[in-house]
LUMZA-618738 format. One record per atom (N, C-alpha, C, O): x, y, z. Coordinates in pm, whole numbers, padded with zeros to 5 digits, always signed. Example, Ala and Ser with C-alpha at 12.3 -4.5 7.8 and 13.67 -1.06 7.14 Angstrom:
! residues 2
+01319-00569+00780+01230-00450+00780+01320-00330+00780+01424-00332+00846+01285-00225+00708+01367-00106+00714+01290+00003+00787+01341+00114+00804
END
This chain:
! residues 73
-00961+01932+02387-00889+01822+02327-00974+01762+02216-01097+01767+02226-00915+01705+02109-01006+01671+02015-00978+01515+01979-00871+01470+02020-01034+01460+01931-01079+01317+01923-00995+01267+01805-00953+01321+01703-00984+01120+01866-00824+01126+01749-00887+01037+01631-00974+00952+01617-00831+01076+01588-00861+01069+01362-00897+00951+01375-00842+00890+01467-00976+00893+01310-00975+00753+01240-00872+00712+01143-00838+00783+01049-00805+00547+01181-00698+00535+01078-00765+00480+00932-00817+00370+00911-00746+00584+00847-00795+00540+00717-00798+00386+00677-00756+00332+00780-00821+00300+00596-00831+00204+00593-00776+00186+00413-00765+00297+00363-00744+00076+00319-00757+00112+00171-00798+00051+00134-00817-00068+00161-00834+00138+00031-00984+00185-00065-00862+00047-00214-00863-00069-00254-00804+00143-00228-00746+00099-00383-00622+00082-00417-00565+00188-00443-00529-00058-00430-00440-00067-00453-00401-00051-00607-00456-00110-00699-00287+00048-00618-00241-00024-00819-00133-00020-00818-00072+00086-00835-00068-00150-00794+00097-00206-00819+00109-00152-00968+00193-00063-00954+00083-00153-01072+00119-00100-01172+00166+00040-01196+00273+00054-01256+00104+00137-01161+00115+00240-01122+00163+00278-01022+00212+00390-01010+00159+00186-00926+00277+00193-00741+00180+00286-00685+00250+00384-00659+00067+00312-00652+00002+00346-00557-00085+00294-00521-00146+00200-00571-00115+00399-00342-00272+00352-00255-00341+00445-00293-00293+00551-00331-00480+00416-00288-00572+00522-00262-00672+00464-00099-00745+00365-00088-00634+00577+00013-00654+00541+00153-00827+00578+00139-00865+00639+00039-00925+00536+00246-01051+00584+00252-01043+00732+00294-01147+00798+00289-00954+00776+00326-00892+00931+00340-00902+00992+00257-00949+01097+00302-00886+01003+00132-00907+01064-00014-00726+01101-00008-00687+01202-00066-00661+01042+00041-00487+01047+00021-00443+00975-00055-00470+00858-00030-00383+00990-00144-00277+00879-00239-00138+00842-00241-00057+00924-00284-00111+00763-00212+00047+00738-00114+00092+00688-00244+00011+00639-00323+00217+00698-00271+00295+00639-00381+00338+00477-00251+00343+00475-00128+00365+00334-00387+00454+00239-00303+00593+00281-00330+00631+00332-00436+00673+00254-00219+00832+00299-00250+00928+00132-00227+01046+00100-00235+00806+00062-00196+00919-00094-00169+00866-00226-00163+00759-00239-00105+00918-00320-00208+00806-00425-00191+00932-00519-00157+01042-00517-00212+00888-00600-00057+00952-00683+00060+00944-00862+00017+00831-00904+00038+01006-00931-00018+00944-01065+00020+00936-01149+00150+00925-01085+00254+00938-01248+00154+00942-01325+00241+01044-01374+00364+01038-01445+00464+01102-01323+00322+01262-01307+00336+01300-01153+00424+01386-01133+00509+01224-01084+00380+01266-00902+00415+01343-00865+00304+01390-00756+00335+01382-00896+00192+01441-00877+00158+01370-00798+00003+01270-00846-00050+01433-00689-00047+01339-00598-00147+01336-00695-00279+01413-00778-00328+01244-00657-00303+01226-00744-00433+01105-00679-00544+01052-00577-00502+01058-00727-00677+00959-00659-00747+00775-00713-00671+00762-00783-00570+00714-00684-00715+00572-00752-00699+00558-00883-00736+00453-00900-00675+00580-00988-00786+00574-01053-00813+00584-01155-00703+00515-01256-00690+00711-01100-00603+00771-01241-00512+00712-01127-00383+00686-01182-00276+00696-01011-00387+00638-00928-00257+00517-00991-00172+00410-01014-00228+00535-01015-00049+00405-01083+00041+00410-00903+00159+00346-00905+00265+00458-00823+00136+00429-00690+00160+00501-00588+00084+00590-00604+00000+00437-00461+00135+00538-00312+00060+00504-00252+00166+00449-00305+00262+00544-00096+00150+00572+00013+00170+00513+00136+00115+00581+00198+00033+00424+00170+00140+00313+00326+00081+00345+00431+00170+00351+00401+00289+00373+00584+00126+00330+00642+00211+00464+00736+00155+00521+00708+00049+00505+00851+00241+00514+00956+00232+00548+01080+00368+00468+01068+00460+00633+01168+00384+00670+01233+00509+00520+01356+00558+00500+01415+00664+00432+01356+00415+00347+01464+00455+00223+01373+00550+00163+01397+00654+00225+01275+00466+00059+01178+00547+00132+01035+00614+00059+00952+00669+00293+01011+00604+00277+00881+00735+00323+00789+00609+00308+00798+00488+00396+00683+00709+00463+00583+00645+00346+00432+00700+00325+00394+00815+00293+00380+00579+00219+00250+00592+00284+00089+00567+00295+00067+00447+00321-00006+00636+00308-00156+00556+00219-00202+00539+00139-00210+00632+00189-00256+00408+00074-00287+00368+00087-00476+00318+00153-00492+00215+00041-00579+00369+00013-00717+00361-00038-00708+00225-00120-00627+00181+00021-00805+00166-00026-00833-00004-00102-00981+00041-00038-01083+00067-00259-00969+00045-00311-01119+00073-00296-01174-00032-00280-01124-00144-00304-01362+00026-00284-01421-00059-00382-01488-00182-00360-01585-00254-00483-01406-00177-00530-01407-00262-00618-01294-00334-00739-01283-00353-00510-01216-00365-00519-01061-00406-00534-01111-00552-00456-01191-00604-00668-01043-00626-00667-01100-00758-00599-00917-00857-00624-00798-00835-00542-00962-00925-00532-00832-01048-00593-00823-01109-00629-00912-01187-00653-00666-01101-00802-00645-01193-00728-00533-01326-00662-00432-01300-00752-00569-01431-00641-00505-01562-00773-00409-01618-00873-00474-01647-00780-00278-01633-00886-00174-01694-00885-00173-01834-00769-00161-01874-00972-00181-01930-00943-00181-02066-00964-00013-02121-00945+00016-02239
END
């Protein structure tokens, strides 16, 4: 019997681009972002989403509240 996986943890969010990057070396596209409400909405009003994919697993992911946006030049 073998020892069960560690659950990756993430490494790198980019709402701009709509993906995770997991400590897994996996990259999940986001497919939804939720507000407060449950109800779908853009990033802006999202306090969670949705990453993930049928090959590596479906994730919700908590948008903290004080998630800063880092913009790359």
């Amino acid at each position: 019997m073998f020892p069960p996986k560690p659950v990756p943890t993430v490494e790198i969010v980019n709402h701009s681009e709509r993906y995770v990057l997991f400590s897994d070396g996996v990259t999940s596209p986001i497919t939804t972002y939720f507000d407060d409400e449950g109800e779908e909405c853009d990033y802006d009003d999202a306090v969670v989403f949705v990453a993930g994919d049928d090959a590596h697993g479906w994730w919700t992911i908590t948008i903290p509240d004080d998630e800063v946006e880092v913009v790359l030049h």
